[in-house]
Structures are given as structure tokens and as C-alpha cells.
MMTF fields as JSON, N, C-alpha, C and O atoms, coordinates in Angstrom:
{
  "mmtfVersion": "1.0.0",
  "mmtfProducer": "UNKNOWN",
  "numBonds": 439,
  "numAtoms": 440,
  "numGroups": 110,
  "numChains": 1,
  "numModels": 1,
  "chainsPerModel": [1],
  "groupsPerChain": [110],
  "chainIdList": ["A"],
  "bondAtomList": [4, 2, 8, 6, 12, 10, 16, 14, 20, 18, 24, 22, 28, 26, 32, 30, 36, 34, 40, 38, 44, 42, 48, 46, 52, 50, 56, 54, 60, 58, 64, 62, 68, 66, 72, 70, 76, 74, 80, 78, 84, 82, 88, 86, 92, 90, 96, 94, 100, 98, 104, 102, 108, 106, 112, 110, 116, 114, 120, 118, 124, 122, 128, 126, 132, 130, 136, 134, 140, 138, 144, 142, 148, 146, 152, 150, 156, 154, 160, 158, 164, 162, 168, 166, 172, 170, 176, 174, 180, 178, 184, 182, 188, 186, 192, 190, 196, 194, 200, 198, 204, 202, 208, 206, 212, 210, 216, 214, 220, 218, 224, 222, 228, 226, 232, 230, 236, 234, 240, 238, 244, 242, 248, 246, 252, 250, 256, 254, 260, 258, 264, 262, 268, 266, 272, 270, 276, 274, 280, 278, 284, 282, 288, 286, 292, 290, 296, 294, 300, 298, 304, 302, 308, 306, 312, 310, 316, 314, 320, 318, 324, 322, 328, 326, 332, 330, 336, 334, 340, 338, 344, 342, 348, 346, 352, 350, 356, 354, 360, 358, 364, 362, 368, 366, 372, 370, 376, 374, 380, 378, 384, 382, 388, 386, 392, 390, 396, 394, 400, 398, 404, 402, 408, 406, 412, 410, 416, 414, 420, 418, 424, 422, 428, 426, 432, 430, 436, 434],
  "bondOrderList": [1, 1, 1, 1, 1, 1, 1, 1, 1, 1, 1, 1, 1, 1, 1, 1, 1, 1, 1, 1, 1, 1, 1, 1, 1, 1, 1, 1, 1, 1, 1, 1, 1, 1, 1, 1, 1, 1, 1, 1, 1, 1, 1, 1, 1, 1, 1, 1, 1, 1, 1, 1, 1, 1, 1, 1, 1, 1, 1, 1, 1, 1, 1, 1, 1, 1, 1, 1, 1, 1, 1, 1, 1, 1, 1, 1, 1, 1, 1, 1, 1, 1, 1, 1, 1, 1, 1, 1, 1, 1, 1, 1, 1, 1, 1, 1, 1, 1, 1, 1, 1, 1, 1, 1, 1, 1, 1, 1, 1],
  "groupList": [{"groupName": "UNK", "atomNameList": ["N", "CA", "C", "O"], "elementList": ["N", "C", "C", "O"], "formalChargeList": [0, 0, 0, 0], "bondAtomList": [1, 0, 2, 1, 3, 2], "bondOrderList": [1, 1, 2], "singleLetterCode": "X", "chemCompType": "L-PEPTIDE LINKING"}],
  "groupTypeList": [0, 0, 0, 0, 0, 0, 0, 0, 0, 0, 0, 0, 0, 0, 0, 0, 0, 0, 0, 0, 0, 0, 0, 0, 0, 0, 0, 0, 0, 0, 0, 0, 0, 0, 0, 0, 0, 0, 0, 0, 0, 0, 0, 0, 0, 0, 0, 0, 0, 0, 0, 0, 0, 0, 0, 0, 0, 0, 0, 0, 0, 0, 0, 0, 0, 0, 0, 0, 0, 0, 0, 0, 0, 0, 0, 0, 0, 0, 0, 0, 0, 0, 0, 0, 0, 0, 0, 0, 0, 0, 0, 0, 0, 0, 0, 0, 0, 0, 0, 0, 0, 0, 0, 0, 0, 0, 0, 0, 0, 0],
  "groupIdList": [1, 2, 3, 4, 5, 6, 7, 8, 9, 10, 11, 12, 13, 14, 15, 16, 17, 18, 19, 20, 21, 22, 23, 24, 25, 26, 27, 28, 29, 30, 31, 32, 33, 34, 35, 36, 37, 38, 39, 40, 41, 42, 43, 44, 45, 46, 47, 48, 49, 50, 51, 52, 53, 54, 55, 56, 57, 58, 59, 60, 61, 62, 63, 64, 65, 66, 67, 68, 69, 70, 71, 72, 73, 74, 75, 76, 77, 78, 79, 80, 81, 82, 83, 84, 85, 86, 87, 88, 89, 90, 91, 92, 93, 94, 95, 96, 97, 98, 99, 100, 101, 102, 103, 104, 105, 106, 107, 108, 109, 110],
  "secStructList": [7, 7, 7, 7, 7, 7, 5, 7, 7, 7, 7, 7, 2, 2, 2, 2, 2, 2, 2, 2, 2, 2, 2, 2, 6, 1, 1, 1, 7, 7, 3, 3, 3, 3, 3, 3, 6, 6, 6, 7, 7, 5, 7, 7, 7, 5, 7, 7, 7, 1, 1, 6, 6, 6, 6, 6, 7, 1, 6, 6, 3, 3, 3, 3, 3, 3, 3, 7, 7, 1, 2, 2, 2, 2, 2, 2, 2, 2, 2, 6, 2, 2, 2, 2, 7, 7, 5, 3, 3, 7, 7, 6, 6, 7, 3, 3, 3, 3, 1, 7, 7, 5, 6, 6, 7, 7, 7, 7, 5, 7],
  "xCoordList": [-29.276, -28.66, -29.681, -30.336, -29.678, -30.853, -29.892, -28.815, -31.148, -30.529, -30.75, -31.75, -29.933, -30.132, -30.636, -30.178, -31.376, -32.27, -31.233, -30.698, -31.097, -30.75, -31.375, -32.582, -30.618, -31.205, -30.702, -29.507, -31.387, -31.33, -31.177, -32.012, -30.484, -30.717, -31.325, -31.074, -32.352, -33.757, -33.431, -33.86, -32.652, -32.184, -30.97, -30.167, -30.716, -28.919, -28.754, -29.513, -28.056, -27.255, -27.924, -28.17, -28.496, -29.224, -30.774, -31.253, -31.256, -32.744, -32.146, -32.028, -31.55, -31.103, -30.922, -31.726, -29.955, -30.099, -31.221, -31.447, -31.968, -32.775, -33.965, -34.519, -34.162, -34.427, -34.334, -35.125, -32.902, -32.261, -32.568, -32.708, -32.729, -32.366, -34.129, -34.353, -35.335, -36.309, -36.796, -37.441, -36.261, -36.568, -36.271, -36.965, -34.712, -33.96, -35.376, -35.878, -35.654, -36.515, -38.258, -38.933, -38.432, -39.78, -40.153, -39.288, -41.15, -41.96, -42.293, -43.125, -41.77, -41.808, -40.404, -39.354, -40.453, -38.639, -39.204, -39.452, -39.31, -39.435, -38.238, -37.203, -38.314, -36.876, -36.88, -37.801, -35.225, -35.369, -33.963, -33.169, -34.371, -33.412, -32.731, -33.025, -32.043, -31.467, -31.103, -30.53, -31.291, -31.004, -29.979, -30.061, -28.303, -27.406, -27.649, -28.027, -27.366, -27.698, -26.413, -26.656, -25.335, -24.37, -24.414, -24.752, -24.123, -24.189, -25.285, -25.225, -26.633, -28.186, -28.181, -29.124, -26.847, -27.193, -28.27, -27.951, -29.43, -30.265, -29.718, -29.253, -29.804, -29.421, -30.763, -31.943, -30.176, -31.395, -32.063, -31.622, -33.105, -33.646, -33.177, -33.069, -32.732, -32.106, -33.098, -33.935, -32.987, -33.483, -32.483, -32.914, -32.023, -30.798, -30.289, -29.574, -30.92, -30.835, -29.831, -29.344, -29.511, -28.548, -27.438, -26.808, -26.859, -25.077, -25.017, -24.46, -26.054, -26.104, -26.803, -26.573, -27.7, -28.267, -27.453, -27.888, -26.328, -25.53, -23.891, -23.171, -23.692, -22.606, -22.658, -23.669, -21.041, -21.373, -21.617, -20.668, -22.129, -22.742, -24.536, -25.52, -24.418, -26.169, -25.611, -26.575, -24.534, -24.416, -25.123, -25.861, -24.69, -25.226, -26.92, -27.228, -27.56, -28.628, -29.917, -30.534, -30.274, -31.529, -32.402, -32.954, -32.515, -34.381, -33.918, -32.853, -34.776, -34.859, -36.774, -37.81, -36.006, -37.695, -37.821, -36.94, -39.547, -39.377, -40.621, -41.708, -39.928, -41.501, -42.189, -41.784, -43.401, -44.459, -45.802, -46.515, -45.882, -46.738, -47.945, -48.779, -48.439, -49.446, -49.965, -49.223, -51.235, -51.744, -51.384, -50.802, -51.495, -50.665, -49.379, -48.943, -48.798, -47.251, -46.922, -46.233, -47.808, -47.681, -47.816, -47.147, -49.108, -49.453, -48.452, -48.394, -47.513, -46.597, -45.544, -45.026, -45.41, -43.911, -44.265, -43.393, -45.357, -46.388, -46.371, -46.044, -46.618, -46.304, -45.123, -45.103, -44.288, -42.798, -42.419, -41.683, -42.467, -41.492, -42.319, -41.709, -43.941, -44.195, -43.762, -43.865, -43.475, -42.867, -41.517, -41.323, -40.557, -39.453, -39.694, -38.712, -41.107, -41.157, -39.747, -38.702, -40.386, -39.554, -40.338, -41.499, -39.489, -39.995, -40.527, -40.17, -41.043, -41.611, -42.77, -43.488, -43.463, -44.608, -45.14, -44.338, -45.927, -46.736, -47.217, -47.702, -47.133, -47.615, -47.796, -47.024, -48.665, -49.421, -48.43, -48.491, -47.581, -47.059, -44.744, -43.849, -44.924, -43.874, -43.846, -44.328, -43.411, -43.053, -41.866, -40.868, -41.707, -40.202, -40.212, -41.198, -38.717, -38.273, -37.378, -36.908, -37.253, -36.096, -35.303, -35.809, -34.13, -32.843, -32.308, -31.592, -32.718, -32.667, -34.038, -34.864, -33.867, -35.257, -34.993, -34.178, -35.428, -35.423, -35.524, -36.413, -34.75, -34.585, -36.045, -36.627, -36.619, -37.577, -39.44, -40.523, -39.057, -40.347, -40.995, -40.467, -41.919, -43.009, -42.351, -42.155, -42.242, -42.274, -43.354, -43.704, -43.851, -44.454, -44.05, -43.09, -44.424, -43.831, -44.923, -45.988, -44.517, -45.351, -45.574, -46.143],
  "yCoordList": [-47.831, -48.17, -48.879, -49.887, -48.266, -48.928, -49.992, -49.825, -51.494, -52.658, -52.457, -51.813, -52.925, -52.919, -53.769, -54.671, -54.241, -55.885, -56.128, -55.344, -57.86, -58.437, -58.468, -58.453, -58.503, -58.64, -59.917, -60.197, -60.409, -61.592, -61.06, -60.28, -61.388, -61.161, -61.815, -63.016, -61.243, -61.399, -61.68, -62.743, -60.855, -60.861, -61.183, -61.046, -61.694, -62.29, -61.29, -60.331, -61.227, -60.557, -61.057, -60.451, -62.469, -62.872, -62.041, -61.693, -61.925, -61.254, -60.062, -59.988, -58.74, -57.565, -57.676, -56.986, -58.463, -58.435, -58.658, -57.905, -59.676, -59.506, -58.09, -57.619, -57.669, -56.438, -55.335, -54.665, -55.391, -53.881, -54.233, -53.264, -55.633, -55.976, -55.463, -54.746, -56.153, -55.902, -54.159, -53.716, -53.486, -52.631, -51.488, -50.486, -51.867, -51.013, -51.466, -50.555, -52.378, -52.172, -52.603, -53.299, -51.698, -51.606, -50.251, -49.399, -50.242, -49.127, -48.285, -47.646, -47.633, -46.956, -46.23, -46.871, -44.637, -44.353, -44.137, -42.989, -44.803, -45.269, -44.957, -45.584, -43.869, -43.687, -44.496, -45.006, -44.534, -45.668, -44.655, -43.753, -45.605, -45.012, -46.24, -47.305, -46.265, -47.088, -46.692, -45.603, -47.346, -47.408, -48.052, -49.139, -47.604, -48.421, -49.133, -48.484, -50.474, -51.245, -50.515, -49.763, -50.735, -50.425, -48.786, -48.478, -48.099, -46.388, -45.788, -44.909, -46.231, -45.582, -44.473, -43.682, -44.323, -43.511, -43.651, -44.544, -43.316, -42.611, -42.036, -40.899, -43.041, -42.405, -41.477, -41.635, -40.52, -39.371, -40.508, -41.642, -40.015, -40.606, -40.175, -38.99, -41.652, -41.664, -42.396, -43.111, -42.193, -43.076, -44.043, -44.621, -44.024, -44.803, -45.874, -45.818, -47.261, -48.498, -49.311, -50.119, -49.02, -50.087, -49.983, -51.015, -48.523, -48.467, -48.409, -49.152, -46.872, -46.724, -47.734, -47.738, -48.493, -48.969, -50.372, -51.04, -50.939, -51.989, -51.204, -51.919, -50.212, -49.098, -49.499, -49.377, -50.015, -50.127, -51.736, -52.145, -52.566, -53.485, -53.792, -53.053, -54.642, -55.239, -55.645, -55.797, -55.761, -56.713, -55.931, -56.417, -54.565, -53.913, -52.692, -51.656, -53.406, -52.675, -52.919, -53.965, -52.243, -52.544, -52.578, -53.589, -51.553, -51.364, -50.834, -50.388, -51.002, -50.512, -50.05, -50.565, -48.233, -47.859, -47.412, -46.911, -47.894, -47.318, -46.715, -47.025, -45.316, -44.518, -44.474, -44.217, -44.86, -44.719, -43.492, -43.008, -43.289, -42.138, -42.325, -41.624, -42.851, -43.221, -44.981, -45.947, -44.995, -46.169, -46.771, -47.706, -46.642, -47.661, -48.161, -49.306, -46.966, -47.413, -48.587, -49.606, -47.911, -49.25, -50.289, -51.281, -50.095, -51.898, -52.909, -54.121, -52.03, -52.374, -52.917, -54.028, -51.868, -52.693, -53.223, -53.281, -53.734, -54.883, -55.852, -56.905, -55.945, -57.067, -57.597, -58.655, -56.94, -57.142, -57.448, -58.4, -57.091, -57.823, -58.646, -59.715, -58.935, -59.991, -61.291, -62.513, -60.806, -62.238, -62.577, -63.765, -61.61, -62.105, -62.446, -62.669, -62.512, -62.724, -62.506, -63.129, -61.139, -60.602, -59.719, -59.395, -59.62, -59.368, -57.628, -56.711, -57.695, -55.707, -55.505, -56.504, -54.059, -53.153, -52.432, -51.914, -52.414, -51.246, -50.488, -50.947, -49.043, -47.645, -47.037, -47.161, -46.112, -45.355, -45.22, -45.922, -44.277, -43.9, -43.973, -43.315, -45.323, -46.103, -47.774, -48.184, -48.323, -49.851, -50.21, -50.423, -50.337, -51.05, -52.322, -53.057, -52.71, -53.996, -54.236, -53.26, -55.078, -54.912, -56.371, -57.382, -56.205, -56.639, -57.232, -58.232, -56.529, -57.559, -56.985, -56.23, -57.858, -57.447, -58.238, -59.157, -57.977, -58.412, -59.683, -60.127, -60.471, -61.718, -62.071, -61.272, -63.254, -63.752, -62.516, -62.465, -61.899, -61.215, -61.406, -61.601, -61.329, -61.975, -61.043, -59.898, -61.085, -60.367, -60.996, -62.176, -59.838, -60.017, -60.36, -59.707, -60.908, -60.421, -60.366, -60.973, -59.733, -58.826, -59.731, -59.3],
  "zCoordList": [119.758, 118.488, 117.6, 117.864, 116.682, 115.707, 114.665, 114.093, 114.755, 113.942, 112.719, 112.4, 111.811, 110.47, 110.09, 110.791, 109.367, 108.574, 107.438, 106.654, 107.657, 106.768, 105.396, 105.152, 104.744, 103.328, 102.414, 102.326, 101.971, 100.756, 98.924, 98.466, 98.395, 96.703, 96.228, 96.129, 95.759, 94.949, 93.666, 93.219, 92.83, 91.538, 91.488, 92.411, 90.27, 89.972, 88.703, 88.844, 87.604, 86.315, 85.525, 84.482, 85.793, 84.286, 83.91, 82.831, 85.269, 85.354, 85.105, 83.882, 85.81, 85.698, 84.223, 83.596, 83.397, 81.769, 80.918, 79.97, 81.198, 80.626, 80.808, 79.814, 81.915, 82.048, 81.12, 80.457, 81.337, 80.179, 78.771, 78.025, 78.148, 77.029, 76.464, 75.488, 77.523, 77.641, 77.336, 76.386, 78.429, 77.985, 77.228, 77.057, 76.622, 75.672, 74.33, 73.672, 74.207, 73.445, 73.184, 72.425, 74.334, 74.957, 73.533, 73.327, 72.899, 72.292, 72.73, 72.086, 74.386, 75.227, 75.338, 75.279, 75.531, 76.132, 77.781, 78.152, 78.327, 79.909, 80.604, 80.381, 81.577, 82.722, 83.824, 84.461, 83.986, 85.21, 86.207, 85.942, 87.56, 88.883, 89.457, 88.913, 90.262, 91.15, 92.191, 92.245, 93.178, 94.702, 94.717, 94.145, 95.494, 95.764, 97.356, 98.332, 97.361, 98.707, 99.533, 100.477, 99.197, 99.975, 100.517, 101.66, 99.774, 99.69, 100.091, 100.952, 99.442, 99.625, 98.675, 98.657, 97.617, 96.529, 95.807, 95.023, 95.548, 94.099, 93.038, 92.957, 92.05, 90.905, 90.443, 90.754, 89.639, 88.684, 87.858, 87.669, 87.454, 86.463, 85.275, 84.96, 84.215, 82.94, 82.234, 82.785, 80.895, 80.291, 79.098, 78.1, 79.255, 78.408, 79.162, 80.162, 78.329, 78.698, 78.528, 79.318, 77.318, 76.715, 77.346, 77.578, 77.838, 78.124, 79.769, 80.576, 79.986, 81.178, 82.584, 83.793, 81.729, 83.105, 83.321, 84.259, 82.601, 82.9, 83.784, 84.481, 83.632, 83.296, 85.475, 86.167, 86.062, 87.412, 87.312, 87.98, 86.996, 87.323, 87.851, 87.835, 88.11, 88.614, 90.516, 91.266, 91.026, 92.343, 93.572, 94.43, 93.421, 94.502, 94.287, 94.877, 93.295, 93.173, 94.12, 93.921, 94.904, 95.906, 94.877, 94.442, 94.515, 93.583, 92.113, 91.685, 91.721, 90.165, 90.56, 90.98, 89.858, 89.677, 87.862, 87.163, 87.384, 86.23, 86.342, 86.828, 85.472, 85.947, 84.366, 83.232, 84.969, 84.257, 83.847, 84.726, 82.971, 83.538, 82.791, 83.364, 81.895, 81.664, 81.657, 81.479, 81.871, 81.697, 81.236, 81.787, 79.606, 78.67, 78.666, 78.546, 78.836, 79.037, 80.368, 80.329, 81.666, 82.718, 82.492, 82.783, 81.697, 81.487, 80.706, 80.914, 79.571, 78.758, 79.677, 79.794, 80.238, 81.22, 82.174, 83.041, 82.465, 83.805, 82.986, 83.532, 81.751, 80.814, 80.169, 79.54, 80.32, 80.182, 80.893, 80.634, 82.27, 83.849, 83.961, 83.925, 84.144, 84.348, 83.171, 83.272, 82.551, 81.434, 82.25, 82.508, 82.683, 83.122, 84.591, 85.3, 85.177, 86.56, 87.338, 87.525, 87.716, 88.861, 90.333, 90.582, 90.811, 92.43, 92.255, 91.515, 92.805, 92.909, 92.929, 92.949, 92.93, 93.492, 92.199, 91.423, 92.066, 90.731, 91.644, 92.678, 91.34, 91.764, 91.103, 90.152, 90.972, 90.269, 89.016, 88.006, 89.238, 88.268, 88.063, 87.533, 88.972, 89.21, 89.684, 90.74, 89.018, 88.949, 89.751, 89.062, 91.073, 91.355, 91.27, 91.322, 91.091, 90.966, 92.367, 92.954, 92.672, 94.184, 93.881, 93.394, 94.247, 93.906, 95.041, 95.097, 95.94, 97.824, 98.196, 97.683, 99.595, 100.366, 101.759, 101.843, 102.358, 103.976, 103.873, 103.147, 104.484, 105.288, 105.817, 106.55, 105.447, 106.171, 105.571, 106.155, 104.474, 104.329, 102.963, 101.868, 103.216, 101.821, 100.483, 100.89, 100.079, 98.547, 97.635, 97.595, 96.838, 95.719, 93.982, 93.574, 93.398, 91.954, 91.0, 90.895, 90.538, 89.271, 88.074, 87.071]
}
């Protein structure tokens, strides 16, 4: 029987808002996904910030990915989450944010 890992919430509603508010008006149209913690649904990638990415709530979001695809644009939204210091990974041509994370494990923030 395989154990499951605990997880801790990283993010609360106030960070997740400022997020959306952030990047509804980023000079970028930047798509984003979500991982449900509970389900393990993947959402498609949308880009519509304002309705859809609050639409459900913020309680059960594991990750938030935003994909990036050029340089510039990364650095834009590496400079935007890092203002709201939040937890997550830069990748090439995706930024996650994570919303839980394992009990007892280092996280980074951006």
C-alpha cells in the first residue's frame, strides 16, 4: 500500500488574489492551469484571469502553472510573483506556484 504525504497550505485567498489581480493586468495575455489537491484534476490552459481563475475558489488548489514562452514575458511574471513573494519553480517555459506542499520539505520562493 503506497503512503500518501502530508501536505501543508502554502498559500491562503489573499496571495491567490493578489495573483489574479496581478496578473489580469500583467502587459502580457499569459495562460494559466490548476492542479486540484483533492481530485488531481488539471485544468486546460485558459487565459482569462479576472472571472475564470477565481471561478471554484482558491482552497483546494495544489499548483498554479503560468506558461511562459518567451524570455521577456518570464522575466515579467518572475517580477510580479516575486513582488508578491510566493512559493514555486521557474522552468523554462513555465512558472509554478504551489498552494500546498509536503509536510516537513524545503520550498523555494520566487
Amino acid at each position: 500500500m503506497m503512503e500518501s504525504k502530508l501536505k501543508q497550505q502554502l498559500m491562503n485567498n489573499t496571495k491567490w488574489e493578489e495573483i489574479r489581480v496581478a496578473m489580469y493586468n500583467c502587459p502580457y495575455n499569459v495562460q494559466w492551469r490548476t492542479k486540484d489537491l483533492e481530485s488531481g484534476y488539471i485544468s486546460p490552459w485558459d487565459g482569462e484571469w479576472y472571472y475564470h481563475f477565481k471561478d471554484g475558489g482558491y482552497k483546494t488548489i495544489e499548483w498554479l502553472e503560468i506558461k511562459v514562452e518567451t524570455v521577456e514575458i518570464r522575466d515579467e511574471v518572475r517580477t510580479i510573483l516575486r513582488n508578491i513573494h510566493v512559493p514555486g519553480v521557474a522552468c523554462d517555459n513555465v512558472i509554478r506556484v504551489y498552494g500546498y506542499g509536503e509536510v516537513g520539505s524545503f520550498m523555494d520562493y520566487l
